[in-house]
Backbone as JSON Lines, residues from 0, in Angstrom:
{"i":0,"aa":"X","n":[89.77,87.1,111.16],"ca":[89.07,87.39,109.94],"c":[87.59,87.24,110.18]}
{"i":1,"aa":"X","n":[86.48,87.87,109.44],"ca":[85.6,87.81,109.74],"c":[85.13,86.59,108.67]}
{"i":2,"aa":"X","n":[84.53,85.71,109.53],"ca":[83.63,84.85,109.08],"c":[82.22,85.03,107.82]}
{"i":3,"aa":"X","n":[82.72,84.86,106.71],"ca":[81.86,85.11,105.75],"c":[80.99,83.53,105.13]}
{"i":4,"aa":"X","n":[80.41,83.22,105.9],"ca":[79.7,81.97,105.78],"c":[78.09,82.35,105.06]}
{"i":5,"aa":"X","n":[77.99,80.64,104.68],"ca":[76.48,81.23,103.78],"c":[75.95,81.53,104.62]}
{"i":6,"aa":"X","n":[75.4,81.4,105.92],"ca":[74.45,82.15,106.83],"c":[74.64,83.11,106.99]}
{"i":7,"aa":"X","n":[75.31,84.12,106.56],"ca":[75.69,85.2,106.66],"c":[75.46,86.11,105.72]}
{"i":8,"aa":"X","n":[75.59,85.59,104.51],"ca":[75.57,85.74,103.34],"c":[73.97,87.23,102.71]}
{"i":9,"aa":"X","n":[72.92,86.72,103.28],"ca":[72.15,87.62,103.3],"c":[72.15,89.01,104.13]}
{"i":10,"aa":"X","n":[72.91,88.58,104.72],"ca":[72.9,90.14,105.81],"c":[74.2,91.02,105.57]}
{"i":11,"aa":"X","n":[75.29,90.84,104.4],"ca":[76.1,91.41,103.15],"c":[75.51,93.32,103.35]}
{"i":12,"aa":"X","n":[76.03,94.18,104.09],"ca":[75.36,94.97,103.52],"c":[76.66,96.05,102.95]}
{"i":13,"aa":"X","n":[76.92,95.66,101.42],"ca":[77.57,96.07,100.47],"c":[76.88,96.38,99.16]}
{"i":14,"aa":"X","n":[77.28,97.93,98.63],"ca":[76.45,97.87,97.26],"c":[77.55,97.28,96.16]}
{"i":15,"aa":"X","n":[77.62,96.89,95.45],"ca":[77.81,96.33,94.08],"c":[78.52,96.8,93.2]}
{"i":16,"aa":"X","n":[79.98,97.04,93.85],"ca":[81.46,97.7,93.18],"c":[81.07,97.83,91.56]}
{"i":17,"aa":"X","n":[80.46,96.59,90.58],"ca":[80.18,96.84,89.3],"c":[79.54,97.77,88.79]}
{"i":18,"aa":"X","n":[78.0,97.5,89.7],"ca":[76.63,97.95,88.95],"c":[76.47,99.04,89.64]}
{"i":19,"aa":"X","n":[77.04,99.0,91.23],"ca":[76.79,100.21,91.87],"c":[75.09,100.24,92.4]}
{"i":20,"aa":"X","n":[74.71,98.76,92.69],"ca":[73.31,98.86,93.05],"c":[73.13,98.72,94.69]}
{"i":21,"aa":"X","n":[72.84,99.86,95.37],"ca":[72.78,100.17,96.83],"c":[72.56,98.75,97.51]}
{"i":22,"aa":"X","n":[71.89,97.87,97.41],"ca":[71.44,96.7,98.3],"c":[70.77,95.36,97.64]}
{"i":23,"aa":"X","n":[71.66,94.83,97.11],"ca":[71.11,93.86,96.04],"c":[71.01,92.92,96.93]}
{"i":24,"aa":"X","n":[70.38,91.73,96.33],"ca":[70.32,90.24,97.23],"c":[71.75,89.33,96.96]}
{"i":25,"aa":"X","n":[72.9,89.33,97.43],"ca":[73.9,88.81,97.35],"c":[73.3,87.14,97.35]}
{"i":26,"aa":"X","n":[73.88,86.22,96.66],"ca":[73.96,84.45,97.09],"c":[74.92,83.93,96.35]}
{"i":27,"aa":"X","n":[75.3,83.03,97.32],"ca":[76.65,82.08,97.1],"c":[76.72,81.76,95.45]}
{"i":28,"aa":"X","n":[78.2,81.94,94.87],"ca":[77.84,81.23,93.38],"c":[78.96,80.33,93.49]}
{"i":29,"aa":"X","n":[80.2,80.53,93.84],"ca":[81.39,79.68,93.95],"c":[82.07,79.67,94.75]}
{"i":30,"aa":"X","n":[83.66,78.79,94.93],"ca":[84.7,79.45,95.75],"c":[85.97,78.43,94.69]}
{"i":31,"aa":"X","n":[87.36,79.14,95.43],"ca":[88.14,78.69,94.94],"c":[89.35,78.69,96.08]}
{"i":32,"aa":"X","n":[90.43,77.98,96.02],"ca":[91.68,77.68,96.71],"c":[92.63,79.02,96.54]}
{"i":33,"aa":"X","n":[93.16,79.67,97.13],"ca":[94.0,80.86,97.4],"c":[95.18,80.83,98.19]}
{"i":34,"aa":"X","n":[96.41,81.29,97.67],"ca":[97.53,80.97,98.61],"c":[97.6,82.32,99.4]}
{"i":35,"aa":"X","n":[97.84,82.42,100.54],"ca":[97.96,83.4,101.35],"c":[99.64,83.06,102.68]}
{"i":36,"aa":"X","n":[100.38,84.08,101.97],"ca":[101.73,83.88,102.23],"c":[102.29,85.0,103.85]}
{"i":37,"aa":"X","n":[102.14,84.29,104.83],"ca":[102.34,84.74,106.04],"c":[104.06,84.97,106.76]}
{"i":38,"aa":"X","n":[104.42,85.48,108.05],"ca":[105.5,85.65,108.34],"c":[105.49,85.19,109.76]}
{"i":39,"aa":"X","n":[105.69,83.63,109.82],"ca":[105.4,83.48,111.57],"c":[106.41,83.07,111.94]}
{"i":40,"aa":"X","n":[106.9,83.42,112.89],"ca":[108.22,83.12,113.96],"c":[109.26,82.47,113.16]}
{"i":41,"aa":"X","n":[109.55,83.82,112.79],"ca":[110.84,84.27,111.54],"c":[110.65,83.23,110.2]}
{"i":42,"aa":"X","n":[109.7,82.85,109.93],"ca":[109.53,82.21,108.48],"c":[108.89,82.74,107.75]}
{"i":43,"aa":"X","n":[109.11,82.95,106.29],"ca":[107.86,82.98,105.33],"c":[106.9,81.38,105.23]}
{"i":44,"aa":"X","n":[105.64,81.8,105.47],"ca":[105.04,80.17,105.31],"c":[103.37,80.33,104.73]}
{"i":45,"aa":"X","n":[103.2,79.46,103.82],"ca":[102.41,79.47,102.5],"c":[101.16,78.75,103.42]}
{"i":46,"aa":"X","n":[99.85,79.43,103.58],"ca":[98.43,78.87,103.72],"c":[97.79,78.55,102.18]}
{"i":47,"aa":"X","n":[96.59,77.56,102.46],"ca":[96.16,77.3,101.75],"c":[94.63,78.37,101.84]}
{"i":48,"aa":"X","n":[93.8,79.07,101.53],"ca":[92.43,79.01,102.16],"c":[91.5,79.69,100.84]}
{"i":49,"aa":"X","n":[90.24,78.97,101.28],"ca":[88.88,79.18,100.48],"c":[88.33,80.42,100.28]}
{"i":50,"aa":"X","n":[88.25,81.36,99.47],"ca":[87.55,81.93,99.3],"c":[86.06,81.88,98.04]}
{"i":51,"aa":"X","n":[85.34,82.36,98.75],"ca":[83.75,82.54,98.43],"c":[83.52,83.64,97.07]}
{"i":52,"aa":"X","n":[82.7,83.36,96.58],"ca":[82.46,84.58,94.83],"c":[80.77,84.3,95.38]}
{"i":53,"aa":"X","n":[80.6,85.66,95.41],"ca":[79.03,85.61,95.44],"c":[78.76,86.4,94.31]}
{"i":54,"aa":"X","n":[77.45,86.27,93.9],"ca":[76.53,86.71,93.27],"c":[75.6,88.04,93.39]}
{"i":55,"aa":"X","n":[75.87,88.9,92.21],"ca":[74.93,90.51,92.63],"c":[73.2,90.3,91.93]}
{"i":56,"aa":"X","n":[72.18,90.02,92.61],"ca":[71.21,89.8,91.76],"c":[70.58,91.18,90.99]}
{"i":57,"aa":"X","n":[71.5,92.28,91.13],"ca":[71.22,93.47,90.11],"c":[71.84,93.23,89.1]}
{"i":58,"aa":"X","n":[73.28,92.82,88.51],"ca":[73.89,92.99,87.63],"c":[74.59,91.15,87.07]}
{"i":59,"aa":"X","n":[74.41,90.48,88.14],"ca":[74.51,89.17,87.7],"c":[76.43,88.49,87.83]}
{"i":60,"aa":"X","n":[76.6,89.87,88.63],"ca":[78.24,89.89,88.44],"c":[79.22,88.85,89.39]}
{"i":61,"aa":"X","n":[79.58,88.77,89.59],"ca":[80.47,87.86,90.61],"c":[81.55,88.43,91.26]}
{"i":62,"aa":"X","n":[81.73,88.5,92.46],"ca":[82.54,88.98,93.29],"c":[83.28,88.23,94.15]}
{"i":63,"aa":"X","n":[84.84,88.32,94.45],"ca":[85.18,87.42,95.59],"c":[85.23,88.21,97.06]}
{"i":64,"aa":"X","n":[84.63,87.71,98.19],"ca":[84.65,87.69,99.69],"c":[86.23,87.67,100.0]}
{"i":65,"aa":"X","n":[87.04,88.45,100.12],"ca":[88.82,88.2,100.62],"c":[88.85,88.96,101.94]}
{"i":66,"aa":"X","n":[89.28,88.09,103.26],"ca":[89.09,87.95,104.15],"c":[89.81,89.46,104.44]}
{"i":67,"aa":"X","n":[90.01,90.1,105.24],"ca":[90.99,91.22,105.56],"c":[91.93,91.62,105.76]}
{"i":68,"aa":"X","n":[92.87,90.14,105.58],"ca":[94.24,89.91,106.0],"c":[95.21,90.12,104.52]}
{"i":69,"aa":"X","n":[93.78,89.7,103.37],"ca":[94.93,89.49,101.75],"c":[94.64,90.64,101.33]}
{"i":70,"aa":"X","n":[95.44,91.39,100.47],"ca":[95.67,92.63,99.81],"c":[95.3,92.12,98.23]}
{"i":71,"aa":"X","n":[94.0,92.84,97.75],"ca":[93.93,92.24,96.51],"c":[94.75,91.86,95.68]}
{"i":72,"aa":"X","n":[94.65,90.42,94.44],"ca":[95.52,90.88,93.62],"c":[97.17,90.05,93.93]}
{"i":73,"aa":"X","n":[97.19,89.98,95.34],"ca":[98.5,89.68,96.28],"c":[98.03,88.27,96.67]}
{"i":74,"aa":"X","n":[99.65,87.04,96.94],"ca":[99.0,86.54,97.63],"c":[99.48,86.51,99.15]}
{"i":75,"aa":"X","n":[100.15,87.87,99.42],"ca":[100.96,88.32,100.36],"c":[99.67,88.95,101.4]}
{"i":76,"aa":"X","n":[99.97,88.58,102.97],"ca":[98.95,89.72,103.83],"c":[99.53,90.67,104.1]}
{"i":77,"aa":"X","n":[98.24,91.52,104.72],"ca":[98.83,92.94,104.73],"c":[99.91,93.02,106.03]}
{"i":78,"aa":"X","n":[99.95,92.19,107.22],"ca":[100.73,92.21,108.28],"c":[102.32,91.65,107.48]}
{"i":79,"aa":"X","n":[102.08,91.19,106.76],"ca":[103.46,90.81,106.08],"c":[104.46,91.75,105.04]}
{"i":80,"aa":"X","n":[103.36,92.38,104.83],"ca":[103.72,93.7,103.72],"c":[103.95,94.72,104.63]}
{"i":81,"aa":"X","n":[103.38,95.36,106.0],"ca":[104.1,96.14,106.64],"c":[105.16,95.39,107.3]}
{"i":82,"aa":"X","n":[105.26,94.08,108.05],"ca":[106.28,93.71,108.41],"c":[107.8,94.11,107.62]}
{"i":83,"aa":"X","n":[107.56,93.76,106.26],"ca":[108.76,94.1,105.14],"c":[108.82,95.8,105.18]}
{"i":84,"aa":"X","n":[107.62,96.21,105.14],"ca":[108.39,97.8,105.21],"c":[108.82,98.63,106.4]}
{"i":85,"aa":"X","n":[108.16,97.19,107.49],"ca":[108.63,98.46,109.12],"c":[110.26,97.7,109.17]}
{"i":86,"aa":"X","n":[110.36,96.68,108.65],"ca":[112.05,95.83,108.39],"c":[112.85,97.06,107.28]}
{"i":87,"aa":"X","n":[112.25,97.52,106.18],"ca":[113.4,98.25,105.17],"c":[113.17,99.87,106.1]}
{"i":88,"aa":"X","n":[112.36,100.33,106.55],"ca":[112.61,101.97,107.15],"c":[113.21,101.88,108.32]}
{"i":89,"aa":"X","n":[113.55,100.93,109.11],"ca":[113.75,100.64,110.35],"c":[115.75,99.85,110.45]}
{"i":90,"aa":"X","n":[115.47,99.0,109.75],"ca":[116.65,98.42,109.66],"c":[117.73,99.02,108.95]}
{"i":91,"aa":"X","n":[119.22,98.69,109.43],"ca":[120.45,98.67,109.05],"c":[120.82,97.77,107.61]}
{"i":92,"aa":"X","n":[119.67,96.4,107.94],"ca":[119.74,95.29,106.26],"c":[120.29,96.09,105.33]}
{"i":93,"aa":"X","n":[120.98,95.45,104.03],"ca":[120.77,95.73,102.94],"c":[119.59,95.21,101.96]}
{"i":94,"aa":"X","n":[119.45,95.6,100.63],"ca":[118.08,95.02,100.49],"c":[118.09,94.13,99.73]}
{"i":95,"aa":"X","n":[119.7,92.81,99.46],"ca":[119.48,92.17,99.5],"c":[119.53,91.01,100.48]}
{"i":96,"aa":"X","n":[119.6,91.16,101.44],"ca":[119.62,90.96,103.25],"c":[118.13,90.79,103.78]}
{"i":97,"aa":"X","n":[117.54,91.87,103.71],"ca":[116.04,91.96,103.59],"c":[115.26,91.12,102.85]}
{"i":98,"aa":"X","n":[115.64,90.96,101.2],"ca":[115.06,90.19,100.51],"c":[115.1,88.93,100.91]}
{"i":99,"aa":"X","n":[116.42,88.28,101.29],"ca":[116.34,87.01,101.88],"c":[115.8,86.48,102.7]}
{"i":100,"aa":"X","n":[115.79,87.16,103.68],"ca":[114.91,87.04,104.87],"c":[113.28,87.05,104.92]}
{"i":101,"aa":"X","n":[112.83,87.39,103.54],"ca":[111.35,87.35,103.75],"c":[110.8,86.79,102.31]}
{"i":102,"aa":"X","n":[112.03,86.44,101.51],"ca":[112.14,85.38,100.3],"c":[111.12,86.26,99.2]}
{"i":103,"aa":"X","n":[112.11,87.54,98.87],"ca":[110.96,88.27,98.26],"c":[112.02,88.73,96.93]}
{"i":104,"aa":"X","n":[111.43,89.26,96.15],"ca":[112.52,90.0,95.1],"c":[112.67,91.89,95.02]}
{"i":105,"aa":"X","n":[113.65,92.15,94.89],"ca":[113.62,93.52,95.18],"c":[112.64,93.96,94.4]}
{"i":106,"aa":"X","n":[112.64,93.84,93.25],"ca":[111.45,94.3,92.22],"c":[110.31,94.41,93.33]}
{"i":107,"aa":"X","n":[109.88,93.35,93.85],"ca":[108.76,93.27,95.04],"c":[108.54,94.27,96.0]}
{"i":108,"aa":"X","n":[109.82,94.18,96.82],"ca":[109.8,95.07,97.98],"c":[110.02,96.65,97.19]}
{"i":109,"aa":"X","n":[110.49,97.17,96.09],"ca":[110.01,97.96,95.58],"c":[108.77,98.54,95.24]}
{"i":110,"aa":"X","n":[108.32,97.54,94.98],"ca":[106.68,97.78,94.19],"c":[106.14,98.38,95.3]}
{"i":111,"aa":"X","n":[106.19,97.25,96.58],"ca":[105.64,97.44,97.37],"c":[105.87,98.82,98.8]}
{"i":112,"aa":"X","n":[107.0,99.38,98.4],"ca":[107.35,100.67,98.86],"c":[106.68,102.19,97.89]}
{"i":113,"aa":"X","n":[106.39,101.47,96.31],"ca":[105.85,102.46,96.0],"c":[104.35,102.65,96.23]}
{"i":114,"aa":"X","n":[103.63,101.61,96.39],"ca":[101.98,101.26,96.45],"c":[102.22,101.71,97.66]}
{"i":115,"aa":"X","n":[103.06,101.81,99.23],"ca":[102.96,102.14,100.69],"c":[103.13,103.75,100.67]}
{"i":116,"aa":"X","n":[103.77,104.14,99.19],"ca":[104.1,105.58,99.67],"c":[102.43,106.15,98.56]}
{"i":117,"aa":"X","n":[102.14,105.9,98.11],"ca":[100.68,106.38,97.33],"c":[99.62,106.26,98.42]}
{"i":118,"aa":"X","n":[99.29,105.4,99.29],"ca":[98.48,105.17,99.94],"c":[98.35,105.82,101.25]}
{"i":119,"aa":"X","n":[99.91,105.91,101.61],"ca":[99.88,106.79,102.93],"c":[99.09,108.44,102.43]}
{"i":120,"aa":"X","n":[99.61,109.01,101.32],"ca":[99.47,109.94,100.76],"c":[97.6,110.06,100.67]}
{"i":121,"aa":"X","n":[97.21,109.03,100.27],"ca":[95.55,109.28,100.18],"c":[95.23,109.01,101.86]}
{"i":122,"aa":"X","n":[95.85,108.19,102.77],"ca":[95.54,108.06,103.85],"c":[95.55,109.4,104.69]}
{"i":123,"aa":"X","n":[96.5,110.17,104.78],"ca":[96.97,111.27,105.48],"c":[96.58,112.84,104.77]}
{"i":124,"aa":"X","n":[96.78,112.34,103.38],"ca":[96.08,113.74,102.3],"c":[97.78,114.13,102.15]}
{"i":125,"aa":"X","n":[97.8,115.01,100.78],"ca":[98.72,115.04,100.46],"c":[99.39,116.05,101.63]}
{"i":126,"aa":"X","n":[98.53,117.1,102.27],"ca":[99.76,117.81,103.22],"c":[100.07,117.65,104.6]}
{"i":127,"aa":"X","n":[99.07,116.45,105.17],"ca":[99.63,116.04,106.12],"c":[101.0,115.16,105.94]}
{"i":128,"aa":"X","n":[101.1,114.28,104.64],"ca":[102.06,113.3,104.12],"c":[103.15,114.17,104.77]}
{"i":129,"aa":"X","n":[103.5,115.41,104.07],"ca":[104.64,116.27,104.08],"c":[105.31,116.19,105.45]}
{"i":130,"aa":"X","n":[104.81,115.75,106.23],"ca":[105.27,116.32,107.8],"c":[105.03,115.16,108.22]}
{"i":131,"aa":"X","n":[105.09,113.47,107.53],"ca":[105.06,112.31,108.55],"c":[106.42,111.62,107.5]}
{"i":132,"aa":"X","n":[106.73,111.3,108.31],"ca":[108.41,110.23,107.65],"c":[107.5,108.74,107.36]}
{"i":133,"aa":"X","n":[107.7,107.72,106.68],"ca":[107.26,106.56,106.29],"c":[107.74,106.2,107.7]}
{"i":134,"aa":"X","n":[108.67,105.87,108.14],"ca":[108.66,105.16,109.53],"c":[107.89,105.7,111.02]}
{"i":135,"aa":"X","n":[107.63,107.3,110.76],"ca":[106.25,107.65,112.07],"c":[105.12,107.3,111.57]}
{"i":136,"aa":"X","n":[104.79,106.93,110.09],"ca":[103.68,106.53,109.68],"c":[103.45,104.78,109.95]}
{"i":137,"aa":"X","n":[104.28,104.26,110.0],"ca":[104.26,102.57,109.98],"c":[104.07,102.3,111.54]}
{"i":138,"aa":"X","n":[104.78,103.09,112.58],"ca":[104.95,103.12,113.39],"c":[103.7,103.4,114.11]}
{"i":139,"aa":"X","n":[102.75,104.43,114.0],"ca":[100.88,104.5,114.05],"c":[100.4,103.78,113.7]}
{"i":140,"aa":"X","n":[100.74,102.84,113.16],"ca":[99.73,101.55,113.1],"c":[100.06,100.65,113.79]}
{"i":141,"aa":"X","n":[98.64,100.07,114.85],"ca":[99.52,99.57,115.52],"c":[99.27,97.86,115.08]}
{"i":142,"aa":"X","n":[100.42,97.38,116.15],"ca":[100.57,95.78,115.72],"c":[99.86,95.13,115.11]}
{"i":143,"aa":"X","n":[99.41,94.65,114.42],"ca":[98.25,93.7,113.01],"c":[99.05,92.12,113.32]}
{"i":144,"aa":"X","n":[98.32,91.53,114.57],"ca":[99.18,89.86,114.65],"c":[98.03,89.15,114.69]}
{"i":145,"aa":"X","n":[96.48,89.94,114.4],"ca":[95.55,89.23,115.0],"c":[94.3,89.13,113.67]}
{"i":146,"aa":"X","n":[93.64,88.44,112.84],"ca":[92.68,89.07,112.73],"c":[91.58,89.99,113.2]}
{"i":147,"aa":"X","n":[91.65,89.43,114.81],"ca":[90.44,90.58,115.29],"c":[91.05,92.09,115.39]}
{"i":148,"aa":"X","n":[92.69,92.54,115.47],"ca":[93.35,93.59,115.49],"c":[93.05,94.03,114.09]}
{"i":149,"aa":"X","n":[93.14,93.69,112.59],"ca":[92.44,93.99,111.34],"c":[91.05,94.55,111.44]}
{"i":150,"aa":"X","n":[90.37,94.19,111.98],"ca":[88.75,94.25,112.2],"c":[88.8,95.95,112.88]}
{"i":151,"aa":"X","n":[89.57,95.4,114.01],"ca":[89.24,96.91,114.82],"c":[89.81,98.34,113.95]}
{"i":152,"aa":"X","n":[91.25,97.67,113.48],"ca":[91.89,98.75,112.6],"c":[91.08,99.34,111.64]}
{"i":153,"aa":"X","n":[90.5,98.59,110.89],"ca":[89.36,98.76,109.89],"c":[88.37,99.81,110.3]}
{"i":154,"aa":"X","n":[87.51,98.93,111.27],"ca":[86.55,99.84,111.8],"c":[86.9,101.15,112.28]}
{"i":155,"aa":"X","n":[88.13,101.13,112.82],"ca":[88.56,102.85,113.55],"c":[88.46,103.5,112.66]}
{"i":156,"aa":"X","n":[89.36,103.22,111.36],"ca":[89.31,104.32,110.0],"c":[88.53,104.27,109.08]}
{"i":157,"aa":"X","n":[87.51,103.6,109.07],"ca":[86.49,103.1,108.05],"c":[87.12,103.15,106.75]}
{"i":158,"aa":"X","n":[88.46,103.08,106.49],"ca":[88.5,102.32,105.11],"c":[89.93,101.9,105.17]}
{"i":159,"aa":"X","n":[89.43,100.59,104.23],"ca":[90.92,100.07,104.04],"c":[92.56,100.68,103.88]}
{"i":160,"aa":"X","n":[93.25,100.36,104.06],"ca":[95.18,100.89,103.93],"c":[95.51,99.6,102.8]}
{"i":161,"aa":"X","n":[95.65,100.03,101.87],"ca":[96.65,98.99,101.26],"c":[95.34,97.63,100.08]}
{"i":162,"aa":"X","n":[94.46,98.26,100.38],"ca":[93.41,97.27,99.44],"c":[92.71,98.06,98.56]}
{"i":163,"aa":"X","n":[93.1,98.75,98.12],"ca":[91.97,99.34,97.13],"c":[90.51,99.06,96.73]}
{"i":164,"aa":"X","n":[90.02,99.11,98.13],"ca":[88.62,99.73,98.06],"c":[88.8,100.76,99.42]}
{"i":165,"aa":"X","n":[87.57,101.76,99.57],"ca":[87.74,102.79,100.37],"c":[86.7,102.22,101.47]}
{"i":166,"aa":"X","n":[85.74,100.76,101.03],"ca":[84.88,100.65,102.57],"c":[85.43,98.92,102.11]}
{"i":167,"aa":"X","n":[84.98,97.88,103.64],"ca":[85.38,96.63,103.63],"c":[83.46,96.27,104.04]}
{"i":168,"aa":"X","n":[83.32,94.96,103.85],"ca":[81.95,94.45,103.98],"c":[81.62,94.05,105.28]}
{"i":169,"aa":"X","n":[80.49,94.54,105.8],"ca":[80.04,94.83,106.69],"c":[78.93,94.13,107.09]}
{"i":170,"aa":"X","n":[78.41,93.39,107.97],"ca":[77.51,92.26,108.46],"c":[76.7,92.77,109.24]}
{"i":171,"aa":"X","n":[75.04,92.75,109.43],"ca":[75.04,92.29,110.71],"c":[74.96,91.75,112.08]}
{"i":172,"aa":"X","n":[74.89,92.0,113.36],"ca":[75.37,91.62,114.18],"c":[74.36,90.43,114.11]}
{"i":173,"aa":"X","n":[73.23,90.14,113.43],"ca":[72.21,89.3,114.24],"c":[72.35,87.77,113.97]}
């Protein structure tokens, strides 16, 4: 994940999802505790971690910093959410077999098959969609075990899969 620390904090170069103001002066205003629910060597297992709310000094708005791994909104990551769908296009499971195994509710793994099939669709455009199966599509992406593998994924396509925004925040290098 990329390190979003206050030293960092000024060199934010994101405009302002609210106000829409090209280059405001971002600064720290809060943070809060976030559960972020992972899949490591065959477990579901619950992190605790901090995220940051900065401040837009155009519009006064507050925003949270969510590292690249959580899917807004979710407190599921995104390597865990394809894990469950390269497990239901791939596997023999039933889905309540599946559900157990990743301690989820079908309602869930539903939802979450319909938000994977909308997104591929804006990812690919609607007529490439036509001619990729959900499992050659899951299957092109490759392995996500790493944060720095998120980063690169990111950067290759310049916009997010599965987070609803179309760019991620961008630092830099100095």
């Amino acid at each position: 994940m990329q390190e979003y620390s206050l030293e960092k904090l000024p060199s934010v170069r994101l405009a302002c999802p609210f106000c829409g103001a090209k280059h405001p002066h971002w600064s720290y205003h809060d943070s809060y505790d976030r559960y972020l629910i992972s899949f490591e060597m065959g477990a579901t297992v619950t992190h605790t971690i901090e995220i940051s709310r900065i401040l837009c000094s155009s519009c006064e708005h507050t925003h949270a910093i969510l590292p690249e791994v959580i899917i807004p909104h979710s407190s599921y990551s995104l390597p865990f959410l394809l894990s469950v769908l390269r497990d239901y296009y791939l596997s023999s499971m039933t889905v309540g077999a599946l559900c157990d195994k990743y301690q989820i509710s079908p309602s869930t793994l539903y939802a979450w098959k319909h938000l994977f099939t909308l997104h591929k669709k804006l990812w690919l455009g609607i007529l490439e969609d036509i001619y990729h199966s959900s499992l050659d599509f899951l299957s092109s992406i490759p392995s996500i075990t790493t944060s720095a593998d998120l980063s690169v994924f990111f950067a290759h396509h310049d916009h997010s899969f599965l987070q609803g925004v179309s760019k991620t925040a961008r630092f830099s290098s100095a």
